[in-house]
C-alpha positions in Angstrom: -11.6 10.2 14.3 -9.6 12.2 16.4 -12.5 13.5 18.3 -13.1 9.9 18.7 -13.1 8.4 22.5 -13.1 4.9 24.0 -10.6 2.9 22.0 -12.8 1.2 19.5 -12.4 1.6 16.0 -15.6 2.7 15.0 -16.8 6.1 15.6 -20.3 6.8 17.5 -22.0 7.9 14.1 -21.0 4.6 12.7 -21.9 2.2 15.4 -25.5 3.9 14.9 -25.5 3.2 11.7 -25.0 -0.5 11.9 -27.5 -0.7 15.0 -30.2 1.2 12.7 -29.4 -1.4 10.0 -29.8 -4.3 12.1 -33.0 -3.2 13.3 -34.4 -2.0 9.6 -33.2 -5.8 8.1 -31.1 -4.0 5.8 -27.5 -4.8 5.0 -24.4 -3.1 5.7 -20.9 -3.2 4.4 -17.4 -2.3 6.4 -14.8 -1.5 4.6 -10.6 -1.7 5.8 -7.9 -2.7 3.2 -5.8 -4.3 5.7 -5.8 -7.7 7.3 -5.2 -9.3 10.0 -6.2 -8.6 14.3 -3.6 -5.6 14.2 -1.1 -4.5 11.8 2.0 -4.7 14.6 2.3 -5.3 18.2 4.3 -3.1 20.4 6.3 -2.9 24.2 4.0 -0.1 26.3 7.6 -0.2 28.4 10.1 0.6 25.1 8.6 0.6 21.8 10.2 -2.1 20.6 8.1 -4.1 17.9 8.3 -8.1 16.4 9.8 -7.5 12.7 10.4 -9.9 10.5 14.5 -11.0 10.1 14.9 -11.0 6.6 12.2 -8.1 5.3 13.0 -5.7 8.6 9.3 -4.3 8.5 7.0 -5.2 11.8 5.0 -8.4 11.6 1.3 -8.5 11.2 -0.8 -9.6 14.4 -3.4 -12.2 14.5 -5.0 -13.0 17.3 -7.3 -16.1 16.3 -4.0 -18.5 15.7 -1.7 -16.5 18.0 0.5 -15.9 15.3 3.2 -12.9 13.4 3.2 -12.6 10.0 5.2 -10.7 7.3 3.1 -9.6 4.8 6.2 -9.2 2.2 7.7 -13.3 2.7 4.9 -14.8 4.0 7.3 -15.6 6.9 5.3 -16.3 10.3 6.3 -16.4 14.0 4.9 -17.3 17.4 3.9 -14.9 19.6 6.0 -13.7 22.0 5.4 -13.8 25.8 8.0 -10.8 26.5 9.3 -8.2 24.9 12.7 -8.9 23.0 14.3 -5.5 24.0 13.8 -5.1 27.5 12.2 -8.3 28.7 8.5 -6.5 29.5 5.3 -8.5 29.0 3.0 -5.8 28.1 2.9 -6.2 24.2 -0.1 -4.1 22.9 -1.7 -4.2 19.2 -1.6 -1.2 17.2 -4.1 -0.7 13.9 -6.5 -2.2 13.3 -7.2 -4.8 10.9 -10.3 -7.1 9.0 -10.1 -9.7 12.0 -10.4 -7.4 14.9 -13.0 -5.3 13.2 -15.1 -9.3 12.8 -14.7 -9.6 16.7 -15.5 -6.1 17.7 -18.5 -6.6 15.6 -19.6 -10.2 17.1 -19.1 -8.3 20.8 -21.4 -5.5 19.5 -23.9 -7.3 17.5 -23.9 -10.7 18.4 -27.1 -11.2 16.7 -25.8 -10.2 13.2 -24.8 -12.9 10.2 -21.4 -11.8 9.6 -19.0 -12.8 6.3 -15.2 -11.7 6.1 -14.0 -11.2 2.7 -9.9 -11.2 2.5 -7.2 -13.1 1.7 -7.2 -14.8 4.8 -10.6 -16.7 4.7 -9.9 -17.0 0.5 -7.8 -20.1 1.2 -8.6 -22.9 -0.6 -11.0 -24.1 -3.3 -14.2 -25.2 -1.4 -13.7 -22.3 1.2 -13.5 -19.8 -1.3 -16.6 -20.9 -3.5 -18.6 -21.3 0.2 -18.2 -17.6 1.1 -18.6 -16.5 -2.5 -22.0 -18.4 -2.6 -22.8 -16.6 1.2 -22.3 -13.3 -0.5 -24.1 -13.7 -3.8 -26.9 -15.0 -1.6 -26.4 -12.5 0.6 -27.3 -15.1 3.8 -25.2 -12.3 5.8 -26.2 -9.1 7.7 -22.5 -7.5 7.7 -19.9 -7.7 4.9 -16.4 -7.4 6.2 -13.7 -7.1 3.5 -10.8 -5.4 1.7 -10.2 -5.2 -1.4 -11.2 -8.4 -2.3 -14.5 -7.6 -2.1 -13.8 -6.1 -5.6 -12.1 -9.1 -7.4 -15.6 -10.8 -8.4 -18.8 -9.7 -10.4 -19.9 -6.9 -8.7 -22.0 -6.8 -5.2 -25.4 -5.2 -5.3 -25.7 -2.1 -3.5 -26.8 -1.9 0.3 -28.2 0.8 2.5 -24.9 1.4 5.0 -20.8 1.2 3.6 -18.8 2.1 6.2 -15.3 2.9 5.3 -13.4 2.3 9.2 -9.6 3.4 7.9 -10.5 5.7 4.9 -6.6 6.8 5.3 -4.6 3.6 6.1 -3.5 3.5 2.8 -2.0 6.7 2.1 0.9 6.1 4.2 2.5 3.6 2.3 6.2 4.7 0.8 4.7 4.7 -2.6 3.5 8.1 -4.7 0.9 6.2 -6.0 -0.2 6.0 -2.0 -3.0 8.7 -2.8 -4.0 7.6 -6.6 -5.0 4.0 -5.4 -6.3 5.0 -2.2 -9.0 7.5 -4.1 -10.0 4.7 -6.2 -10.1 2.3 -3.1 -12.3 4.6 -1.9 -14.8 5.3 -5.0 -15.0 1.6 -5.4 -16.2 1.3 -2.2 -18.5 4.5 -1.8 -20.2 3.0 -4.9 -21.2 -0.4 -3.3 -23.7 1.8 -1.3 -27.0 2.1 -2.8 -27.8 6.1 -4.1 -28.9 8.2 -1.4 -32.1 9.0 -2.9 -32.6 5.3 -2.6 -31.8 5.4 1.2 -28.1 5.1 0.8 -25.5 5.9 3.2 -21.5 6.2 3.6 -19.9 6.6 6.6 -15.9 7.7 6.3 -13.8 7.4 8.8 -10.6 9.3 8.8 -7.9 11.6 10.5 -7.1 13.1 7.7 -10.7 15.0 6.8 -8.8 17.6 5.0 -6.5 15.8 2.6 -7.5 15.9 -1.3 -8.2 12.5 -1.2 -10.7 12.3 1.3 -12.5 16.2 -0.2 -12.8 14.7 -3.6 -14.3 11.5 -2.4 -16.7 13.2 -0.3 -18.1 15.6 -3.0 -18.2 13.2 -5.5 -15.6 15.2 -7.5 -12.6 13.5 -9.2 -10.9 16.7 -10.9 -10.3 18.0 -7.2 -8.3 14.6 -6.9 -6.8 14.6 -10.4 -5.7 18.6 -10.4 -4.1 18.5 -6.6 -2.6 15.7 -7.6 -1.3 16.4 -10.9 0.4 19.6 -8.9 1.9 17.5 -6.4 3.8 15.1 -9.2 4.8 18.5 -11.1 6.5 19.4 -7.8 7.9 16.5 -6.8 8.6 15.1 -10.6 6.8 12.1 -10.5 5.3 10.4 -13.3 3.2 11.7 -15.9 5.3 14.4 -15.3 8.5 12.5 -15.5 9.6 8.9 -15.9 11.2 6.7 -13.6 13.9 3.3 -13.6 14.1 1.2 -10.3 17.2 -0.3 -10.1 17.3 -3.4 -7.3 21.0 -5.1 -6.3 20.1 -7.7 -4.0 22.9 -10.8 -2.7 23.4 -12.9 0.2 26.4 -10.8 1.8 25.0 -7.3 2.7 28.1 -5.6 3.0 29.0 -6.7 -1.0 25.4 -5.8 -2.0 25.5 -2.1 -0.1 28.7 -1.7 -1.3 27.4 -2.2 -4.9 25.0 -0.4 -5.0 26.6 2.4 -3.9 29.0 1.8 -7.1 26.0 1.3 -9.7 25.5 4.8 -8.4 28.5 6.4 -9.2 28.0 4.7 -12.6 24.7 6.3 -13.3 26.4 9.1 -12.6 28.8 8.8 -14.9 26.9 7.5 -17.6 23.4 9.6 -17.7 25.5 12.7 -17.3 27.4 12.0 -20.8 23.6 10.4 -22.7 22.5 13.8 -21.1 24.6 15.6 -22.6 24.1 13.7 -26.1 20.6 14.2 -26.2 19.9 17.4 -24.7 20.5 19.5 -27.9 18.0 17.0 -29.5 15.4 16.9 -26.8 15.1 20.8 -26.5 14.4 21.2 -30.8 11.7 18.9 -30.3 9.9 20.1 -27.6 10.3 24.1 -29.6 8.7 22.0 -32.3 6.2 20.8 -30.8 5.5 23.9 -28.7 5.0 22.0 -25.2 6.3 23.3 -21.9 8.5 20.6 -20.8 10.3 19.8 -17.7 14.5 19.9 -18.3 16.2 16.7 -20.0 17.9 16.4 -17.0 18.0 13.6 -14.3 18.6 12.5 -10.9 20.2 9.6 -9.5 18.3 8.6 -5.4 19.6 6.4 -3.5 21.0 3.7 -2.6 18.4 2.9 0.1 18.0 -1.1 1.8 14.8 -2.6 0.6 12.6 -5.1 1.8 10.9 -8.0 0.1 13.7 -8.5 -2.8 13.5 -12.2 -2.2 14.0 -15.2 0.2 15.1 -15.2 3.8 18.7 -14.1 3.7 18.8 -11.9 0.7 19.9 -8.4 1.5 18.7 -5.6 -1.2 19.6 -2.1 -1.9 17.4 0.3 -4.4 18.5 3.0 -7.0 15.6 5.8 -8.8 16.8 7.3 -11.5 14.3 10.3 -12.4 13.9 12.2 -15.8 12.0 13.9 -18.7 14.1 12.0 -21.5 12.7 8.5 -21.2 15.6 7.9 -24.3 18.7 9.1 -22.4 17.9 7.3 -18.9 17.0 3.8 -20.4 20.5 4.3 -22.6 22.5 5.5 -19.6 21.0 2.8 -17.3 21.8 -0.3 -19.9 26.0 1.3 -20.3 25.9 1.3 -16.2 24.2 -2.0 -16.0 26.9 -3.3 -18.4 29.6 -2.0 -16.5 28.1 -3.4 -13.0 28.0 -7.0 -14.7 31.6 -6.7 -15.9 32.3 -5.3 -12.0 31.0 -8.5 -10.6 31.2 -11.2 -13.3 30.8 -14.2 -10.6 26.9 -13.8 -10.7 26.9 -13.5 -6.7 25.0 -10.4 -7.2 21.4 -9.7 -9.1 20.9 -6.5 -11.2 17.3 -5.7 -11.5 15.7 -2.7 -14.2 12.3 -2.3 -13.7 11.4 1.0 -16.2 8.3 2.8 -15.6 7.9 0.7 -11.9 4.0 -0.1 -11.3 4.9 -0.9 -8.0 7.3 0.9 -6.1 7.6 -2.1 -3.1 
C-alpha cells in the first residue's frame, strides 16, 4: 500500500476487483478487523488526539452518530468542534475502520447490496437474526465484516475476499499480535472460493515482507510457525517460557504506582530465594530427560500503567514475571502476593495473578 496514491483505502488492484465482481453478479467479501469510521481523530495543527479519561488510549471515531468511543470501557464522548490543545478546528481521521470502508463503498458502487457484519450492527436480538438471515441468504453483493463474520456456521465461499488492513493487527502491545493475526488472516483467505474455481484474494498491506503476511501468501504455515517459534526463543516468550501478570489497580494513583513498585521489590526478593531452592532440582531433571532447556531463572518487568483495569477512576499498574520454572514463579509470586496483602490490609488496593495470561490487555 505504500505505492498506493489518492487517500482511499483500497488499492487500484482491489477496486478492480470489486468492479469486475459487480459486473460478473458474483459476490465479494472485504475484510478489516477494526470498527468504527476511524480508529482516532487527530489536530493537523499539534497532534493532539481525544483519549479517553480513565483508559488514556485515543477514542474510536464514528462518523454516522458523531460520536468517541473507547473501545476498552465502553465510555463515549461528543465530538469535539476544536482541538483541546491548541484550540484548532482541523481534527482529521486517521485508520480506517468497517464504517468508513461501508461509505467508501456506497460512494463507489452505489448500485451494490451491501451488509456490515461487526459488533456495531450485532446489537440487539431482532437486528442481529435480520442480518444473519441477509447473509445466509446471501440478498447482498458486498460483505463488510471483522471478525465476526467467523462467530456463526460458516459462509460459503465467493469469487473476491479482499483483506483492506492485512497488518492492523500486528501492532497491538501483545506477542500474540502476529499468532492471531496469521489465523485472522487464513480464516479469512479461506472464505474465498479455490482458485481453480475462480477464486481470488486480494491483500493489502505495508508490511509485504513480514512472516506473517509470506506464510499467508504461500499458503505455508511452518514459515509462520518456525520464524515465529525463533522470535519467542529470543525474546522468551511462551512455549518457550512461562509468564504471571500481576495487575494492582486502586482509586488513588499515586498509592497504586507506588505499590506496585513495592510488589516488585518483593518479587525480587522472593523468586530470587524459590530460584535458588529449585534450581539444583530443575537442572537434574532436565539432564534426565536430556532436553535443552532455557535457565531456571527469571525476570521481574515492570511496573508499567495499564489501561482497561476497571471502571472510570481506577488507576492500574502491571508486573510480568518471566521464567522456565513454572514451579518456582507461581511459589515466589503467592509469598509476594502474601506479603503485599499484609502491606495494605485495608483492601483499598486489588491484587490480580493471572498465570499463563491469554490476553495480555
Amino acid at each position: 500500500m505504500s505505492r498506493e496514491f489518492g487517500g482511499l483505502p483500497f488499492s487500484t488492484t482491489l477496486l478492480a476487483a470489486l468492479r469486475r465482481s459487480q459486473e460478473q453478479h458474483d459476490r465479494a467479501i472485504l475484510f478489516l478487523n477494526r470498527r468504527g469510521y476511524a480508529g482516532a481523530l487527530v489536530c493537523r495543527d499539534c497532534g493532539w488526539v481525544p483519549r479517553c479519561r480513565s483508559c488514556a488510549v485515543a477514542y474510536a471515531y464514528y462518523r454516522a452518530s458523531a460520536r468517541l468511543a473507547c473501545r476498552y470501557c465502553g465510555g463515549r464522548e461528543t465530538l469535539p468542534e476544536t482541538c483541546g490543545a491548541c484550540g484548532a478546528s482541523r481534527l482529521s481521521p486517521i485508520g480506517e475502520g468497517t464504517e468508513r470502508i461501508e461509505q467508501e463503498i456506497r460512494r463507489l458502487l452505489p448500485e451494490a447490496r451491501i451488509v456490515r457484519i461487526d459488533r456495531d450492527t450485532l446489537q440487539g436480538v431482532a437486528s442481529t437474526r435480520r442480518l444473519w438471515q441477509q447473509v445466509r441468504a446471501r440478498t447482498w453483493d458486498i460483505l463488510i465484516g471483522t471478525q465476526a463474520l467467523f462467530q456463526r456456521e460458516p459462509l460459503l465461499p465467493v469469487g473476491l475476499v479482499g483483506i483492506v488492513q492485512a497488518d492492523s493487527g500486528l501492532h497491538l502491545p501483545d506477542f500474540r499480535a502476529a499468532e492471531r493475526t496469521h489465523q485472522l488472516l487464513v480464516d479469512a483467505v479461506n472464505l474465498a472460493r479455490p482458485a481453480s474455481a475462480g477464486g481470488r484474494v486480494i491483500v493489502q498491506t505495508m508490511l509485504p515482507m513480514h512472516h506473517v503476511m509470506q506464510a499467508v501468501i504461500a499458503h505455508d504455515p511452518a514459515r509462520f510457525y518456525s520464524e515465529e517459534m525463533e522470535a519467542r526463543r529470543l525474546l522468551g516468550y511462551p512455549p518457550v517460557q512461562h509468564l504471571i501478570y500481576l495487575t494492582v489497580s486502586g482509586k488513588d494513583r499515586r498509592e497504586t504506582e507506588s505499590a506496585a513498585q513495592r510488589w516488585v521489590d518483593e518479587l525480587h526478593k522472593t523468586l530470587s530465594a524459590h530460584t535458588a531452592d529449585t534450581r539444583p532440582a530443575v537442572a537434574s531433571l532436565q539432564q534426565k530427560l536430556s532436553v535443552n532447556q532455557p535457565s531456571a531463572g527469571m525476570s521481574v518487568l515492570g511496573p508499567v500503567a495499564a489501561v482497561g483495569v476497571g471502571p472510570a477512576g481506577i488507576h492500574g499498574w502491571r508486573i510480568m514475571v518471566k521464567g522456565s520454572d513454572r514451579a518456582a514463579m507461581r511459589s515466589g509470586v503467592r509469598f509476594s502476593l502474601e506479603a503485599m496483602e499484609r502491606a495494605y490490609p485495608r483492601r483499598t488496593l486489588k491484587f490480580s495473578v493471572d498465570v499463563d495470561p491469554v490476553d495480555m490487555g
